[in-house]
N, C-alpha and C positions, 0 to 999 in steps of 0.2 A: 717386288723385284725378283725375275730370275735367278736360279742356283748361278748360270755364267757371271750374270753382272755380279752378284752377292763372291764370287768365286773372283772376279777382277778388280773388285774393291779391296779384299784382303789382301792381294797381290800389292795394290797400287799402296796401302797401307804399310805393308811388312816393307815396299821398297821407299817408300818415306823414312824407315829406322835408317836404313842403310846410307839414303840419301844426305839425313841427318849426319848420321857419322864421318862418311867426307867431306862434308863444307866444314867443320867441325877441328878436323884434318887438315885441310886446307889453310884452314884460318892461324892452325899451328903452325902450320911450314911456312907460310907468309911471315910470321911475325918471328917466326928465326930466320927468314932470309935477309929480312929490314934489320934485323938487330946485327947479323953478322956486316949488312952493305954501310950500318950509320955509325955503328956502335964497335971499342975496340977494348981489350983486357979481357979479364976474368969474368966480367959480367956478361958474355960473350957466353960464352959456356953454362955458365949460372942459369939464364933463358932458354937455351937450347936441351939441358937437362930436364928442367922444367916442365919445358913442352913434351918430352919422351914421358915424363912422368902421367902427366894428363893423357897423353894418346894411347896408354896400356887400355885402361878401361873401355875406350873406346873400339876400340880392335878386337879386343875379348868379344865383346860384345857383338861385336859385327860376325863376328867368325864362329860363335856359337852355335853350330849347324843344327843340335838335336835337340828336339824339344824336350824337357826336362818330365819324364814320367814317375808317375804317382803311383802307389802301391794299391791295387784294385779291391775292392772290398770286402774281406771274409766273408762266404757265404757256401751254400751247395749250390753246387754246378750243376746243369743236366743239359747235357750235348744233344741235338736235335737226334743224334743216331740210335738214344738208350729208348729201351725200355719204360721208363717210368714216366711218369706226369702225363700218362697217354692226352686225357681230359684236358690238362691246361697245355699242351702242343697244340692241341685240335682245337683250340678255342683262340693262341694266338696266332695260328698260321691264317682260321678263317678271318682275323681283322686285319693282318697283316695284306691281304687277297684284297679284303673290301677297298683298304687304302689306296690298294695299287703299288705296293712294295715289297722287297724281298723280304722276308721272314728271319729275325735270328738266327745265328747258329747255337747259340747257348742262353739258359736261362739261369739267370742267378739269384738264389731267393736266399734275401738280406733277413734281417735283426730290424732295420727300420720302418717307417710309415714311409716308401717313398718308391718311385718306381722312375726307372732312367732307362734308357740306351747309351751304347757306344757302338766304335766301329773305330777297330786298325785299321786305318786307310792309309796309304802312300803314294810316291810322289804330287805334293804337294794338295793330297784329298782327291786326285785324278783317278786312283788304282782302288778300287774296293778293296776290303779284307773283311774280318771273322768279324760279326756284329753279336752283342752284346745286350739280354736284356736285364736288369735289375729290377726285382721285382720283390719287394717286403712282405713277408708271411705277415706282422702286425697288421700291414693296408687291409691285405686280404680278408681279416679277420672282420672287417667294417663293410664291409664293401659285399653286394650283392654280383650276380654276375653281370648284368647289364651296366652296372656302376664300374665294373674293372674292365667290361670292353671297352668304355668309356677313355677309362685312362691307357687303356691299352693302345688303344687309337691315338690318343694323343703324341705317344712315344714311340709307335711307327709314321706319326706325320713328320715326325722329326728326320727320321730314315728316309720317307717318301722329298723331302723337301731340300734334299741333300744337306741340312744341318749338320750331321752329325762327320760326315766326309772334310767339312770348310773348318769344323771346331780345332782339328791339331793345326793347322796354317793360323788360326788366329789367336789359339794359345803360344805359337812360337812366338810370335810379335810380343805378347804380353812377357812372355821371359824373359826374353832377352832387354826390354826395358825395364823392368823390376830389378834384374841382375844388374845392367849398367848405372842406375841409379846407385843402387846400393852401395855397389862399390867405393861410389865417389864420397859419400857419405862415411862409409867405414873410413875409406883415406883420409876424410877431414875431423873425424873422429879421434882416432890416432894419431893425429899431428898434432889437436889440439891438448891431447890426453899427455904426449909425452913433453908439449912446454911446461905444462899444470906441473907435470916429478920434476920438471927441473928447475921450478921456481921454487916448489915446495922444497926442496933439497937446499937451498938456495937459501932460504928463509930459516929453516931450521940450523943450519950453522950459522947464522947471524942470530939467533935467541940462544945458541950454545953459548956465544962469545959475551952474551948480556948483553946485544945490541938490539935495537928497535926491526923488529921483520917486517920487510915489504907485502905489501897484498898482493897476493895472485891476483895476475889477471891475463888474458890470452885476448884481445882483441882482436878483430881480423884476423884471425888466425884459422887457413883452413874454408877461407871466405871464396878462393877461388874453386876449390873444388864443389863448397856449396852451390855455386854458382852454375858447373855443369849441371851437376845434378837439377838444377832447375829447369834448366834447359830440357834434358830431358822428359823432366815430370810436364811439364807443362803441352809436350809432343803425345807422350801418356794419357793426358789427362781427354786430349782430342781425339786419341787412337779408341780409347774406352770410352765416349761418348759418340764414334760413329761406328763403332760395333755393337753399342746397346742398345741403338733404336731398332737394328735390324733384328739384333736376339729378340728384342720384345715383338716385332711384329711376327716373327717366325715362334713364336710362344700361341698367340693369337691364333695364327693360321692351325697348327695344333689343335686347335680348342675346337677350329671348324670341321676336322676329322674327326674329334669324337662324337660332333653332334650328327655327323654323318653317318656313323656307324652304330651308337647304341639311341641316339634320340636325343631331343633337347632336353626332358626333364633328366635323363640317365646323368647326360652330360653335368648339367648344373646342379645336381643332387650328390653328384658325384666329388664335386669342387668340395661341397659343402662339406662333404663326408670325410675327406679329407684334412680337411682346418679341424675339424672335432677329433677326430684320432689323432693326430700329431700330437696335442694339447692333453688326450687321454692318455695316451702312450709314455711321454714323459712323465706324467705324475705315478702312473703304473710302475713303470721299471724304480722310480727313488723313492718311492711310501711301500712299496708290496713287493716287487721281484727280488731287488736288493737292500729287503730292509734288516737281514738274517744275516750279513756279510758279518758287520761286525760282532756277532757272533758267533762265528764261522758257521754259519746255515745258509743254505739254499734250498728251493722248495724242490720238491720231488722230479725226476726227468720231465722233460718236456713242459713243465709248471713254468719255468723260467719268463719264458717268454707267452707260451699259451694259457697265463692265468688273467691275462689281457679278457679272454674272453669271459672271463664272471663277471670284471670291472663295467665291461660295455654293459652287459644284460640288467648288474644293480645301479647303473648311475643314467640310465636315460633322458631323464628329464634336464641333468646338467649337460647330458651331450647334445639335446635341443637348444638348450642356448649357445651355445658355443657354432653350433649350425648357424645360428642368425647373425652371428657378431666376426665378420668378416674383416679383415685389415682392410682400409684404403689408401695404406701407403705400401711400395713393396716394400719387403724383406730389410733392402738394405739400398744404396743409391746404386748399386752397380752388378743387385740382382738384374736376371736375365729375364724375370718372371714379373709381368706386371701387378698390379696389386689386383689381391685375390678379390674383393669386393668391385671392381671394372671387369674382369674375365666370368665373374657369374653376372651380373647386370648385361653382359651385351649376350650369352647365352641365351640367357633368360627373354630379353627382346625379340630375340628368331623368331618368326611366326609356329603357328602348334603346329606338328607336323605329324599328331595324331599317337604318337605313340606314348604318349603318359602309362602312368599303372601297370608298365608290362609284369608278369610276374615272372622271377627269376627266382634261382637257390642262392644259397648264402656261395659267395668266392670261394671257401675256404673250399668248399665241399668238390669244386675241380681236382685237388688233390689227392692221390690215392689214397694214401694213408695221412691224415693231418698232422694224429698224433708224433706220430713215427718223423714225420717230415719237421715238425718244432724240436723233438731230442736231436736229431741228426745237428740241426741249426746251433745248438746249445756246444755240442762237440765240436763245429768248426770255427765258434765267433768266440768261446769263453778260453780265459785264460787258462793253463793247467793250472794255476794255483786259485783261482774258484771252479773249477773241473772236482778240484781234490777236495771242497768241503762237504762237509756230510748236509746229504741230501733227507727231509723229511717233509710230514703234510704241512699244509698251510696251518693248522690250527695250532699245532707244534710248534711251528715257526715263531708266531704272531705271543703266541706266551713264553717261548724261551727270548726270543730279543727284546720285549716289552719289559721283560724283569729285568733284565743283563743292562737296559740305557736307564730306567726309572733306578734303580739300584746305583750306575754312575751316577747319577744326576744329584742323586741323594750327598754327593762326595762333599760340599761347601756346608751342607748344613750338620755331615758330620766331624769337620773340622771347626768349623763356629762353635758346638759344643762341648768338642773337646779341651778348647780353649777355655772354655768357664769349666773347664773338669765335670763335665756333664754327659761324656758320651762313651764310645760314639755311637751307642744302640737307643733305638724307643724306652726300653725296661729304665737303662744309667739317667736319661732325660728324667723319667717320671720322678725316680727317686730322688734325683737334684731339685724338682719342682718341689717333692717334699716336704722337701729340708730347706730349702731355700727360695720362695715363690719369686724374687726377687731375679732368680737368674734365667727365668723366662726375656726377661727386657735389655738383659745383656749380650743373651745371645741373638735375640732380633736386631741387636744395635750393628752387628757384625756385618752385615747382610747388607748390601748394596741400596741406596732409599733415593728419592728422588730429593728436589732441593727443598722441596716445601716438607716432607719430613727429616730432612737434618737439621732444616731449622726449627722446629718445634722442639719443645720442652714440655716438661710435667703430663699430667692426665692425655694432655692433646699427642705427646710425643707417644703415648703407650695404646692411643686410638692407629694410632699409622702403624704400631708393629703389632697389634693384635693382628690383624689379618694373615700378616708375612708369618706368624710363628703359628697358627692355623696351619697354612699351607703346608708347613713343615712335617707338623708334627702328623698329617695327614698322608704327607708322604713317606715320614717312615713308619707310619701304620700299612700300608698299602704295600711297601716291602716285607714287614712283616708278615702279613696274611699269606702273600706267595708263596713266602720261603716254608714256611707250613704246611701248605696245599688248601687253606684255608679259602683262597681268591684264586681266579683267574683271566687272564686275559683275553678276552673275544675276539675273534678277526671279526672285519665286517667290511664287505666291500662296498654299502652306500656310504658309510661315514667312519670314523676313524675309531679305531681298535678303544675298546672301555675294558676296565676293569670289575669282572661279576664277582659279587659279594657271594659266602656263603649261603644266603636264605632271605626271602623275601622280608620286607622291612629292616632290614642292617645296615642298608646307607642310611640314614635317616635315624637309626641310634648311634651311628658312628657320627655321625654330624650333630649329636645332641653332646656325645662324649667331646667331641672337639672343644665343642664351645663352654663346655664345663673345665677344660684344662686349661683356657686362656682365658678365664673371667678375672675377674679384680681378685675375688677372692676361690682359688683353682681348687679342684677335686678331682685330682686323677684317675680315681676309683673305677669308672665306670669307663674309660680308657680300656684301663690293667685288665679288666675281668672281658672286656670285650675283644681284646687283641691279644694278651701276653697270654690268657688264661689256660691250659692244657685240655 
């Protein structure tokens, strides 16, 4: 389908809301005309209020001229006029060229794995305006250059196919029925909200009087306004399903510009590369970017975001599978974007067109400066108040908040101990083991168990808290050693941060010591001298 027709469908769409709304209208002033030509008294008026009440929503809605704009996404800007990104201008004007369309005026390089266009356009997507590219320093990090002409293409096929022009006409439609829906539901919300206070009110001075209270209840109440709002969702529901076959095939058509411009493997390797960074990305930023927060730390400038790049180079093998394991459902029912596993499969099908194996530089490396270009990124997307935590290395990091969470976490087993008068340090435990081996099994009693050890008893019951009062006591040895300098905690970007013993063979007599302080018959000894000892 042509940009016109695709351009006359959203017309004929947006005049469907409107159309809606005067039969709607109509149907009101009809049914106050009949009530005034049949009907006489009060109830005359009663209808005709009614009706004005239902027609607000309506009218609002109709008259809603502007489409409701969104706050554009913090990033660095760089206007086609500067200086800087010479490389990545010259790399997106030449696919912009290949496509057959005009070139951005600005590029905006985001915090995410994810790369979009816009374009201020007006009257009614007729008038071009300032275009818009969105372009994630993270993607970049994944991504070779043939891979990001790839998606680059993709996102000027958008521009070339005048998608981006038709998007504010078919988001007004979308508002303006989200808006008028709502409405009607807020109205029936609060109608039904304030007969509930006045029954409850109602009810409570008949239990003041010691009389029997009636049940709330609001039946039909508010039924007519749910009723619009059906109406309208149901007009929504058809608007959003003939606007989403056309976004998906215009997704599509997309897909055939990047094969056009970097190649079919670029292309569908590119898909790939993508689904794996998204999935890297997020565990990056919540196990290692910001795992310092609540310790007020962050990693060094430009670390924030650019420690992404360790994550890729130690976890390969997991980003190989994550390449292969493609979604076959979209996103969501009323993503625009077909399922990723049908857009690499019909890629992939194109005949070879010879260009496999081109070799290309890493994306990142378009950049003048990368480093420079991820701190900038950090100053325009972070808060001032993570701007202001002190910034140190990774290694730093990973051992001050490792002890700062294992240290809270320790908080339930030093409260359980303190309760038998046992704590709340390693040294008070041992000496209560002592004196009393006995309040070992009192303080594991404390501690959360599943049902099959609450119901046990005798020998069986103290097999199910050996292990739980192990753990413990293993964890406040391990606070211990830190708080000493005795231990420390490792980053490690294939697998999850451990804790290094002072000297080789020590876990393994710390685990001989464990299980001598939880035996039938406990000896602390080798505990004390191995942890407490100066």
């Amino acid at each position: 389908m042509g940009a016109s027709l695709r351009a006359l469908r959203a017309l004929v769409l947006l005049a469907g809301f409107y159309l809606l709304g005067v039969f709607l209208l109509a149907a009101l002033a009809g049914a106050d005309y009949a009530a005034f030509a049949l009907l006489q008294g009060p109830i005359v008026y009663k209808i005709a209020i009614f009706s004005c009440v239902l027609a607000i929503p309506i009218v609002r809605g109709m008259f809603m001229l502007r489409t409701p704009k969104t706050e554009p996404p913090a990033g660095i800007t760089v206007t086609v006029d500067e200086a800087r990104e010479p490389a990545l201008w010259e790399v997106v004007r030449d696919v912009a060229r290949q496509v057959g369309t005009r070139a951005p005026d600005e590029i905006v390089l985001l915090q995410d794995v994810n790369a979009a266009v816009s374009e201020e356009s007006s009257l009614l997507g007729l008038k071009p305006g300032t275009r818009r590219l969105y372009l994630g320093l993270p993607l970049m990090m994944g991504l070779d250059e043939m891979q990001l002409r790839a998606v680059l293409a993709h996102e000027m096929g958008h521009y070339a196919n005048f998608d981006t022009r038709l998007t504010p006409l078919i988001a007004r439609g979308r508002a303006q029925l989200i808006r008028t829906i709502a409405y009607f539901h807020e109205r029936s919300a609060k109608k039904v909200a304030k007969e509930r206070e006045r029954q409850e009110k109602h009810a409570a001075k008949r239990r003041a009087k010691g009389r029997r209270a009636t049940i709330v209840e609001t039946p039909g109440l508010g039924a007519t306004y749910r009723g619009m709002a059906r109406i309208y969702t149901a007009y929504g529901n058809f608007y959003i399903r003939a606007t989403l076959s056309a976004a998906r095939r215009q997704e599509l058509a997309a897909d055939l510009a990047s094969v056009r411009v970097a190649g079919r493997d670029s292309a569908a390797s590119a898909l790939r590369e993508v689904n794996a960074l998204d999935s890297a990305h997020g565990f990056y930023m919540s196990s290692y970017a910001t795992l310092g927060v609540g310790a007020g730390l962050l990693p060094r400038p430009g670390e924030v975001f650019g420690g992404l790049r360790r994550l890729l180079e130690a976890r390969s093998a997991e980003l190989d599978e994550l390449r292969r394991e493609l979604s076959t459902e979209p996103t969501s029912p009323h993503d625009s974007h077909p399922a990723l596993a049908e857009r690499v499969a019909r890629i992939e099908a194109l005949p070879d067109d010879g260009r496999a194996g081109q070799a290309a530089r890493p994306a990142l490396e378009l950049l003048a400066d990368a480093d420079a270009a991820l701190t900038a990124l950090e100053q325009a997307v972070l808060t001032p108040e993570a701007l202001a935590l002190k910034r140190v290395d990774w290694e730093e990091l990973v051992h001050e908040s490792m002890s700062l969470y294992v240290d809270q976490g320790a908080q339930e087993i030093r409260e359980a101990c303190a309760a038998e008068g046992a704590g709340p340090g390693l040294a008070e435990l041992l000496h209560a083991v002592d004196a009393d081996p006995a309040v070992r099994w009192r303080i594991a009693d404390r501690f959360p168990k599943s049902e099959q050890a609450a119901a046990a008893t005798g020998r069986t019951a103290r097999e199910f808290a050996r292990p739980v009062l192990r753990r413990a006591l293993d964890q406040l040895a391990g606070i211990e050693l830190t708080a000493r300098g005795a231990a420390r905690w490792q980053l490690s970007w294939s697998e999850s941060a451990t804790l290094v013993y002072p000297a080789d063979g020590f876990e393994e007599r710390l685990g001989q010591a464990l299980d001598a302080a939880v035996s039938d018959q406990p000896d602390t000894e080798p505990l004390r001298k191995l942890v407490l000892a100066p």
